[in-house]
N, C-alpha and C positions, 0 to 999 in steps of 0.2 A: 318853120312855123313861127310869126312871131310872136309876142306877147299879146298886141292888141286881137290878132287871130283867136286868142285863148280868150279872150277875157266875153263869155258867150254865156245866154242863160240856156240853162238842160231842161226842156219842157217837163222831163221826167221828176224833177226835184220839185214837187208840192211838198206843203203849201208854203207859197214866195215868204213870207211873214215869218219861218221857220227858220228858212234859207237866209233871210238877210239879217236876221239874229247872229247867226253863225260871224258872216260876213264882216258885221260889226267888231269883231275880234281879232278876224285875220285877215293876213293879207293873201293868200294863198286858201282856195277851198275846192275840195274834190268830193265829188260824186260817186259811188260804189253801188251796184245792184246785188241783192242778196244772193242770187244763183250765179254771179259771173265776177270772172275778175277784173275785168274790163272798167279801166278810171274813167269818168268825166270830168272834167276841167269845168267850173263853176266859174272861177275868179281867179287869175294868175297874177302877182305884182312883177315876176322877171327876176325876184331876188333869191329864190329857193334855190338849196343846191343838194341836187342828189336825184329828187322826182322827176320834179319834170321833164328831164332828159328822158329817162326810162317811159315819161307820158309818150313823148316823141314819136320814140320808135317802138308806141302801142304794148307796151312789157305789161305786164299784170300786176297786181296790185299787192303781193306778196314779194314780189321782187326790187316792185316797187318802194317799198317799204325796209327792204332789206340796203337797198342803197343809201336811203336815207339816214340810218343806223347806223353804217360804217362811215359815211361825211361826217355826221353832225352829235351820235350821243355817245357819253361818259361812255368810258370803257365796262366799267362796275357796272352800269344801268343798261347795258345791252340786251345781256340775257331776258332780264325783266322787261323790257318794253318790247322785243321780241313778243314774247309770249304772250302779253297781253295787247300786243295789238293785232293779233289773229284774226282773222277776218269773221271764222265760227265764236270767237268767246267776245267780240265786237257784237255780235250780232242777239248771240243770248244775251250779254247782259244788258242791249236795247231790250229786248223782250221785255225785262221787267223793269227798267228807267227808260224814260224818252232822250236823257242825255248818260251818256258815259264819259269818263276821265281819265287819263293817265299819266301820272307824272314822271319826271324823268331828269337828267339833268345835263346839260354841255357844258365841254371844257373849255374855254376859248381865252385867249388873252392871258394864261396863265391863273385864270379865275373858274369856277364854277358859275355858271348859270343856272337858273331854275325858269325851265318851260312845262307846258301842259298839252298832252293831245285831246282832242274834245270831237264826239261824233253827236249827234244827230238823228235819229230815225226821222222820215218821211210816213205820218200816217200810225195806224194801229198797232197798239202793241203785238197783235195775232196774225194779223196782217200785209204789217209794211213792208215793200218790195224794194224799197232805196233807202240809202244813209248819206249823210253827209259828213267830211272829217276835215278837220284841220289840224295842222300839223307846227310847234315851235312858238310857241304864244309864251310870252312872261309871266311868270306866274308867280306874282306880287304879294299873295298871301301865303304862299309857301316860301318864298326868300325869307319872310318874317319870324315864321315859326318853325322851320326847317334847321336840325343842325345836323352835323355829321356826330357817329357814334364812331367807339374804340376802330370800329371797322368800317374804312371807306366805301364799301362795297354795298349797307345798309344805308337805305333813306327811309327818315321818320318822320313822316308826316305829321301826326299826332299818335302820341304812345297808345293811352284807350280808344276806345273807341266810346264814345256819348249815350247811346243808348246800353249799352248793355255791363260797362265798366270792365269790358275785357280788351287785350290787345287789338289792337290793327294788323291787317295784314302783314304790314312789313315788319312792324315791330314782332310781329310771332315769328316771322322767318329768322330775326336777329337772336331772339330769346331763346329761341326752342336750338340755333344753330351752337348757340353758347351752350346749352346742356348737355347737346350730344358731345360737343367738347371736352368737356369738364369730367366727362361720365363714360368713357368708353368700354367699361366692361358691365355695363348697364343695359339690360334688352329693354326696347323700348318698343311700344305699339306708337302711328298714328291711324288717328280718325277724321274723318271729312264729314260732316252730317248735309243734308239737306230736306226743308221743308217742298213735299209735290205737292205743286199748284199753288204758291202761297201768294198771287198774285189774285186769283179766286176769292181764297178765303180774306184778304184783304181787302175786295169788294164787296163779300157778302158781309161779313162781320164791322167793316170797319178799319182806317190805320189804327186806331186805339187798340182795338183787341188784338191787329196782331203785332204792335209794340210788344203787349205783353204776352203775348206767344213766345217772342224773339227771347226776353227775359225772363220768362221761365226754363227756356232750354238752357241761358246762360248760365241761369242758380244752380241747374242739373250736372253742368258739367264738374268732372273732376279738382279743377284749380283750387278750390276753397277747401278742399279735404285733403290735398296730400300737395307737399313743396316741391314734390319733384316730379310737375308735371306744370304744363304752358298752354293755356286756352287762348283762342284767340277768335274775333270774328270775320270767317275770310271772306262774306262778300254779303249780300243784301240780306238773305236767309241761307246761310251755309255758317256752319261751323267746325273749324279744326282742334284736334288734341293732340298733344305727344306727352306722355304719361308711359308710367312702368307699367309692365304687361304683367304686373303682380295687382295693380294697384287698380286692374279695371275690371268690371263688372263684365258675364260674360252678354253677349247681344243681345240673346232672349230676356234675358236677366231686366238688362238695360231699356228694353222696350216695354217689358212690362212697369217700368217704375216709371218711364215717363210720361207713356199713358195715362197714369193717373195723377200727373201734377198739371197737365196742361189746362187752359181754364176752358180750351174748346175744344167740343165733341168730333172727333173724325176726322182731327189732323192726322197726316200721316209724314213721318221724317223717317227717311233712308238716309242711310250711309254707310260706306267702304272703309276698309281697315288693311291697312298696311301692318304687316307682324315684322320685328327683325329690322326696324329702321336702319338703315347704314349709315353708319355714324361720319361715314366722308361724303355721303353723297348730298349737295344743297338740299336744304328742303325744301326747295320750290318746285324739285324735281320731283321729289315723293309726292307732293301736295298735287303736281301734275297728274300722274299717274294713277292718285288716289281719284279724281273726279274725271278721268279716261273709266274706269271702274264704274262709276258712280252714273256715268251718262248709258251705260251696257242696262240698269233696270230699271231705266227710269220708265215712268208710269205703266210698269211689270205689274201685275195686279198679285199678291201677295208677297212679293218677293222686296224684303223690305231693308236687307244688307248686303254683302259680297266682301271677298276676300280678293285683295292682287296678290295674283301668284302666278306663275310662269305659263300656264295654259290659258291665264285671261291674255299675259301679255302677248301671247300670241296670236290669241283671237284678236285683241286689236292691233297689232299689225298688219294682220291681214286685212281688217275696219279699214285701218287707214291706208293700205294702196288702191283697196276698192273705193275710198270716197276720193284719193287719187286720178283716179282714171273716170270717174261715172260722168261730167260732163263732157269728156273728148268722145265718151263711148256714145251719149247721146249725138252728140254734132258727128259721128263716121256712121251713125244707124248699124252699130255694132248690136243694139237688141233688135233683138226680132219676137213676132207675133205668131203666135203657136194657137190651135184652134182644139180645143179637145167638144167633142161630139154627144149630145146627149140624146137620150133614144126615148123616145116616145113609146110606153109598155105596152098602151091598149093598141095603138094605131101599130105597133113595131117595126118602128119605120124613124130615121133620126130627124127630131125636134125644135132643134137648135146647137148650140155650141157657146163654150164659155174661152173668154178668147185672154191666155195665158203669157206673161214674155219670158221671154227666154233671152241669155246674154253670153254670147261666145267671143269671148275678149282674143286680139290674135299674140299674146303673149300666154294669156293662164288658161287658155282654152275655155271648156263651157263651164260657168260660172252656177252653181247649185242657186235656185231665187230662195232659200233657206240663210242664206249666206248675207244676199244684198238688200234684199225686199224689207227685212224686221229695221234694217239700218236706214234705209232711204224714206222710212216712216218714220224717226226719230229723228233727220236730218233735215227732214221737208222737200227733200229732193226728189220723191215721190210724187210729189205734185207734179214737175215738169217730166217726169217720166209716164204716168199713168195721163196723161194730155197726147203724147207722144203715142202712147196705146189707142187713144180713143180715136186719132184722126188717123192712124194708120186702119183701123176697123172700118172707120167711113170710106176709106181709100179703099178698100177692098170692097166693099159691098156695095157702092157704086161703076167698082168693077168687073164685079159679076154680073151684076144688074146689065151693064152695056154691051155684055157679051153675051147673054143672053143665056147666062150658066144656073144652075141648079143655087135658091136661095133660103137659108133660114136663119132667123133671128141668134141674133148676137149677144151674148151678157159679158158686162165689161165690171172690172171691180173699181169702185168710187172708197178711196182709203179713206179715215177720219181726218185726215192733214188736207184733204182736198177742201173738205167742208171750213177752213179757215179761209178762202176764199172769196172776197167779198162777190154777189150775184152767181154763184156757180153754176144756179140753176141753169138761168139768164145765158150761158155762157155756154153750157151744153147744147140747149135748143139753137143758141145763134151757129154751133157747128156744124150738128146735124143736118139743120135745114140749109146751111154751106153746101151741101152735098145733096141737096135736094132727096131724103130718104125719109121714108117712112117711117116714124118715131118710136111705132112697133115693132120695127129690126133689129133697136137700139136698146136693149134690154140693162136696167142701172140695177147693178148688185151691192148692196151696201148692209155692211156688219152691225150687229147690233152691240158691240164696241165701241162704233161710232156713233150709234145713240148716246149710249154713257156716260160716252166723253161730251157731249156736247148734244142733249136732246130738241133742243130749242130750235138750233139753226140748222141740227138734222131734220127733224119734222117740216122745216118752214119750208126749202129745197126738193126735200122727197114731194113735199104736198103739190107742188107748182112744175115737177115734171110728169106728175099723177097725171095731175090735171091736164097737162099739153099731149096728152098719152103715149107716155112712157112706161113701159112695163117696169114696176120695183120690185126684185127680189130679194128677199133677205136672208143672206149669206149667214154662213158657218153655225147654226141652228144647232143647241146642244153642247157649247163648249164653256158654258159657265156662268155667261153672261146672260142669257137668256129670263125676261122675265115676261109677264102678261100686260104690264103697264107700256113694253115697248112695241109688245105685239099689236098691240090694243092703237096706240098712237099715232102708228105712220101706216099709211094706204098701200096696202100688201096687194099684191097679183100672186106670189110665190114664195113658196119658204124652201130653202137648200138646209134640210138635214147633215149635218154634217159626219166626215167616214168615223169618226168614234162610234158615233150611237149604234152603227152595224158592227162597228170591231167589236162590242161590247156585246150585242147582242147575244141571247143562246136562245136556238126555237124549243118549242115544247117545253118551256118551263117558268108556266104562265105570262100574263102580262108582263111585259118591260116597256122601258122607257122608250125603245125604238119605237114600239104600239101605241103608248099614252102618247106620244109626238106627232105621228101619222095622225090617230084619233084628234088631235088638238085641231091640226090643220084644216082637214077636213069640217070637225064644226066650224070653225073662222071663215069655211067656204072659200079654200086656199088653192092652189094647184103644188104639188110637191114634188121634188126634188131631190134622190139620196145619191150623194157624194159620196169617193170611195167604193163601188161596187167591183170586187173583183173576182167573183166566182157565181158558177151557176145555180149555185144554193142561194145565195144572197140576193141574185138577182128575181128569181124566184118566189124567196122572203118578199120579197117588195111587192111585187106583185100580187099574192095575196094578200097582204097588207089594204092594196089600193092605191100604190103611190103612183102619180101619172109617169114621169121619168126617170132614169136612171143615168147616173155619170158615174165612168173609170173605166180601168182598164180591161174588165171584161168584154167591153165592147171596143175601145180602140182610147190610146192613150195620147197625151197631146198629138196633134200631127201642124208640121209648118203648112203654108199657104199653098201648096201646089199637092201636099199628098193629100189635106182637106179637100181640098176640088174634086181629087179622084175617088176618094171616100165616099162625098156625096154621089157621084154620078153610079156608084154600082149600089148603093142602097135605093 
C-alpha cells in the first residue's frame, strides 16, 4: 500500500473544518471509532515510524500505539503516555474537552525532544462516535518552559496549576513520590475526588461558577493545614491527596464539611481512597487504581466513596477481562436472546414476553448479566449490545410470523446510554419497519432512571414512539426512583412493578406499598405488571390485587428461542 493509497478522506470523520485543523499540525492523522479499534488513515506523509506498518497489516490501535512507544518515546515517559493514551481515558477525557493533550518526550540525536499527542472528537460531547489523533508534533511551548527535575523520569510542565494554585499532575507525581521517599515508616492515605456531572452543572451554572466550585474544593483540601501532605489537580474536575492517615478527616466527616462550603446546591463529589500507600510503588500506579475504583460508583446514586482493597481489585479484574472480550463476543454472537414469558392473570393464558441476553463465553462459560450488564452501562458498550438485542427480536418475530407459529408481543429494555443517541427514536421505527412488523409486537421498556438521568430527551423519544405505536412500559417501578412528575410525563401503556415491592410485601397487615402501587396504576388507567413472582401465594396476591400480568419463575423462567416456541405452543 503506498503512501498516495493512504493519503484518503474517511467520510466518517465530520465536520472537514475539525479535521483539517488537526491536519494543519500534522503530517500524519488517524481516525479511531469509539466502539472499535479499527485505525483510519486520514493523511499519511510516508515519514512515521512504528504505525503505519501495524496500519498495514490492519493491527489495532492499541498495539498500534504500543509500537510506536518502543520506536520513538523517552524511556522515562513510556509508562506515562502508555497510560494516557488509552483508547477509554482518550475518550472520557474528550467527553469533557473537545480536544485532549499529551505530552511526552524523544530521545534522538543524543538530545531530548519535546512533542505532543493531540486528539480530536468528531461531534458532541454525549454523543460523538469518532476521534481524530495525531501523533509526534513539536511542542514549542513546552521546549520553553519545560525543564528536567532531580529525576529524569519527571516532566514538568508547569509546577501550579493556574486556576486553583495547586500542583499539576506531573508535578504531584514528582512531590508526593519525594515524600513517600523521605518518609518511609509514615502510613500514608491517597485520595482521588471527582465532581459527577460537572460538565452539566457547568452549563447550567456557568464556567464562572464552576471555576469556583473547582476553588473551593482546592481551599478544602489538606495542603494548607498540614506540610506533610501534597495536593494536586489531576485532571479537569478531579483531585488528588497523599496526606498522613492521622492528618485526615474521616469520609462522612469530610463530606459533611464540604457540603457546606460549596457556593452550589446539589453538587455532588465522589472519591476513592487508597489506605497503606506503598511507599515503592509509583504513584501513577495508585492514582491508576484509585480511579479503576472511582469509575465502579460512578453516578451510584447515594454511594459517594469506596475503599481499594483486594476484593475491588478483583472485581476489576474480572471488569477488565469482560470489557476484554465483550466486542469479539459481539462479532462471534456469543450472546444470546432468552425470552422469559409473562401470563396474562384474567385471560391465563401467556401475554407476551420480555426478551432478556444471556452471554456464554467459551472460555468463562455462562457469564451472570449481574456481572456485565451494570458495566456495559458505564462503558457505553450497551448501546451496541442492546441494538444487537433489538434486531435479533425483529429476527425472530419475523420468523415466527413466516412460519406461521404461535405470536406475542415482545418487550425489549432501552438503557439510559441508548437515549445518548442522536434520533434513537427515528432509529428504532426505521428497524422495525426493516422487518416490516407490527409496532405493537415491539414493546420499548424503559427505566425511570433514565428519566432522571436525562428527562428531556427521554420524554422527547418515548413521546414519538407513543405516537408511531409503540407500546412504553415502564420498568423496575418501586426501586427508589420513582416519582409522580415522571409518571405524569411520559406516555405510559404499562408500569412493571418491580420483585421488591412483592419481596417486601406481607398480606393481611393492612395496606402496603405493593397495594398503594397497584391502586396508583390503576387510577393513571395503567395495565400492570409484577416482576419476580415466584409462588402460588404471590401469584395469587396479585390477582386479587387486580394486576393484569405476572412475570417469574412461578410460571416459567428465561427460556432460549426454541424452548419459547414450545412453551407457547402447549399454553
Amino acid at each position: 500500500m503506498s503512501a498516495s493509497e493512504l493519503q484518503r478522506e474517511d467520510r466518517s470523520l465530520e465536520p472537514a473544518e475539525v479535521v483539517q485543523a488537526l491536519t494543519t499540525e500534522y503530517n500524519d492523522v488517524y481516525g479511531l471509532q469509539v466502539n472499535s479499534e479499527e485505525f483510519s488513515v486520514y493523511r499519511f506523509s510516508g515519514k512515521a515510524l512504528g504505525v503505519i506498518e501495524h496500519l498495514r497489516a490492519k493491527s489495532g490501535y492499541a498495539r498500534s500505539v504500543q509500537v510506536y512507544i518502543e520506536n520513538n518515546v523517552f524511556t522515562d515517559d513510556r509508562d506515562m503516555f502508555s497510560r494516557m493514551t488509552e483508547k477509554n481515558v482518550i475518550v472520557d477525557e474528550l467527553r469533557k474537552n473537545e480536544v485532549y493533550k499529551v505530552h511526552y518526550r524523544v530521545f534522538r540525536d543524543d538530545e531530548l525532544h519535546y512533542y505532543y499527542m493531540k486528539a480530536v472528537r468528531i461531534g458532541a460531547a454525549d454523543t460523538f462516535e469518532h476521534f481524530i489523533i495525531g501523533f509526534a508534533n513539536e511542542d514549542a511551548e513546552m521546549q520553553a518552559i519545560v525543564h528536567l527535575t532531580e529525576s529524569t523520569a519527571t516532566l514538568k510542565a508547569i509546577e501550579f496549576d493556574d486556576l486553583t494554585g495547586l500542583y499539576t499532575q506531573k508535578a504531584f507525581f514528582h512531590h508526593a513520590e519525594n515524600l513517600l521517599k523521605h518518609n518511609p515508616d509514615v502510613a500514608y492515605n491517597m485520595i482521588i475526588s471527582d465532581i459527577e456531572n460537572f460538565k452539566r452543572i457547568n452549563e447550567r451554572y456557568g464556567r464562572d461558577k464552576g471555576d469556583e466550585i473547582l476553588k473551593s474544593i482546592a481551599g478544602f483540601l489538606p495542603a494548607g493545614e498540614h506540610t506533610d501532605a501534597v495536593c494536586g489537580r489531576y485532571g479537569s474536575d478531579q483531585f488528588v491527596i497523599l496526606a498522613r492517615q492521622q492528618d485526615l478527616q474521616s469520609p462522612d466527616a469530610a463530606l459533611i464539611r464540604l457540603k457546606q462550603i460549596l457556593p452550589v446546591p446539589g453538587v455532588t463529589v465522589k472519591f476513592s481512597i487508597y489506605e497503606n500507600v506503598e511507599h515503592d510503588r509509583p504513584v501513577s500506579a495508585t492514582c491508576d487504581r484509585l480511579l479503576v475504583a472511582l469509575k465502579t460508583i460512578k453516578h451510584q446514586y447515594g454511594k459517594l466513596y469506596i475503599t481499594y482493597d483486594e476484593t475491588l481489585k478483583k472485581r476489576v479484574e474480572k471488569q477488565n477481562k469482560i470489557e476484554e472480550n465483550m466486542q469479539r463476543a459481539l462479532e462471534e454472537h456469543q450472546f444470546t436472546v432468552y425470552y422469559q414469558p409473562k401470563h396474562d392473570l384474567k385471560e391465563d393464558k401467556t401475554a407476551g414476553a420480555e426478551a432478556l441476553v444471556r452471554w456464554l463465553h467459551p472460555d468463562f462459560g455462562f457469564m451472570n448479566p449481574g456481572l456485565f450488564i451494570p458495566l456495559f452501562e458505564q462503558n457505553g458498550f450497551i448501546k451496541s449490545l442492546d441494538w444487537y438485542v433489538w434486531e435479533t427480536v425483529c429476527q425472530d418475530l419475523t420468523g415466527w410470523i413466516r412460519e406461521k407459529k404461535k405470536v406475542v408481543p415482545v418487550s425489549v429494555n432501552v438503557s439510559r446510554r441508548d437515549f445518548e443517541q442522536e434520533e434513537l427514536a427515528e432509529k428504532i421505527i426505521a428497524l422495525v419497519d426493516r422487518y416490516q412488523l407490527d409496532h405493537e409486537l415491539f414493546h420499548i421498556e424503559v427505566t425511570e432512571s433514565s428519566y432522571a438521568y436525562n428527562p428531556e430527551v427521554v420524554s422527547d423519544n418515548v413521546m414519538k414512539l407513543h405516537q408511531a405505536g409503540f407500546v412504553i412500559e415502564l420498568d423496575d417501578f418501586g426501586t427508589g426512583y420513582s416519582s409522580l412528575t415522571s409518571l405524569s410525563s411520559m406516555p405510559l401503556d404499562i408500569i412493571k412493578l418491580d420483585m421488591s415491592l412483592i419481596e417486601r410485601a406481607v398480606p393481611n397487615t393492612g395496606r402496603d406499598v405493593l397495594e398503594f402501587s397497584v391502586d396508583l396504576a390503576k387510577l393513571m388507567k395503567l395495565r400492570i405488571v409484577q416482576e419476580g413472582v415466584e409462588t402460588r401465594e404471590q401469584a395469587e396476591r396479585m390477582k386479587e390485587l387486580g394486576c393484569d400480568y405476572i412475570q417469574g419463575y412461578y410460571f416459567s423462567r428465561p427460556l432460549a428461542k426454541a424452548q419459547f416456541e414450545e412453551y407457547l405452543n402447549n399454553k
